[in-house]
C-alpha positions in Angstrom: 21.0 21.0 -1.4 24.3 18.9 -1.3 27.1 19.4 -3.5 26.8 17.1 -6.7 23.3 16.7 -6.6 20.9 17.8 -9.6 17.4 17.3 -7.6 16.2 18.3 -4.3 13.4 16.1 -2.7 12.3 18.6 -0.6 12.4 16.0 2.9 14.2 16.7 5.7 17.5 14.7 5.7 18.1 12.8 8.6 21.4 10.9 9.3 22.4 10.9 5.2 18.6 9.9 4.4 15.3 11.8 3.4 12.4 11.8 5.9 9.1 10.5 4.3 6.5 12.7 4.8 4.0 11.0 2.8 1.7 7.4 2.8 3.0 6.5 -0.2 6.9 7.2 0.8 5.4 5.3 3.9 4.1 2.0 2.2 7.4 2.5 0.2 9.5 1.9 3.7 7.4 -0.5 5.1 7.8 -2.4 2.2 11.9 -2.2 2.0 12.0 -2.8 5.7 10.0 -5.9 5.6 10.8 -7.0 2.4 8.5 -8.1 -0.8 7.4 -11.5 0.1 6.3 -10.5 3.8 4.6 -7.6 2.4 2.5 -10.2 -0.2 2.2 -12.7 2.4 0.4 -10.0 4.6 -1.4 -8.3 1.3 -2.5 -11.6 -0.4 -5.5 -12.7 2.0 -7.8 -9.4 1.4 -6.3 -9.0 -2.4 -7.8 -12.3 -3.1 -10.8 -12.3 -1.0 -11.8 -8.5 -3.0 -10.5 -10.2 -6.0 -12.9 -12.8 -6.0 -15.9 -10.5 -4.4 -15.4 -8.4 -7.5 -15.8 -11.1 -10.1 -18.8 -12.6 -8.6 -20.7 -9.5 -7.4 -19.5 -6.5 -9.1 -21.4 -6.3 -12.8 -21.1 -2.3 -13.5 -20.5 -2.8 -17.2 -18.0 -0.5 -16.8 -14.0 -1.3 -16.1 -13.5 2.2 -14.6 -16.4 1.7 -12.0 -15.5 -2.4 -11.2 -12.0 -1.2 -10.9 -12.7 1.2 -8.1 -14.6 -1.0 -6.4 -12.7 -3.7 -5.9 -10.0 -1.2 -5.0 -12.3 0.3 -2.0 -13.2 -3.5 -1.5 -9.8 -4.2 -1.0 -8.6 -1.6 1.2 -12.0 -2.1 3.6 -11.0 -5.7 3.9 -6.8 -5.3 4.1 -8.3 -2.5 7.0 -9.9 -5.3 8.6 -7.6 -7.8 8.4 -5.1 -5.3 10.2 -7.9 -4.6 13.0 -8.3 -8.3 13.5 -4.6 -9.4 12.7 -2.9 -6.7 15.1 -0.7 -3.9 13.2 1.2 -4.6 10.3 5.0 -3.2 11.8 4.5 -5.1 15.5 
């Protein structure tokens, strides 16, 4: 632990910054090193395509289950999208 610090992360740190060693710390990067409205502008097609799927098909009676869904919806189509598309850092 550095001097003056209260916390430790527990990363590695590399060249005055801490490693990421998880996907969310990984979306987290992405996201800073492309910036918010690249990272909607990529997001936004399968987010409103599940969006829409979800109102019109998904009926569980239940906000826990519809929630899920259209999160598993999303995902499967943003997955998709990215094997269509090419990757999302190229």
């Amino acid at each position: 632990m550095r001097p003056g610090r209260r916390y430790w992360s527990g990363w590695p740190i590399t060249r005055g910054h801490a490693v990421p060693r998880t996907k969310e710390a990984i979306m987290f990067s992405y996201v800073k090193q492309v910036g918010i409205p690249t990272a909607l502008a990529q997001e936004a097609p399968a987010f409103l395509a599940a969006f829409v799927i979800a109102e019109v098909f998904y009926k569980f009676r239940s906000f826990t289950l519809e929630c899920a869904a259209f999160l598993v919806t999303w995902y499967a189509l943003s997955w998709v999208q990215s094997r269509i598309v090419g990757s999302r850092g190229q």
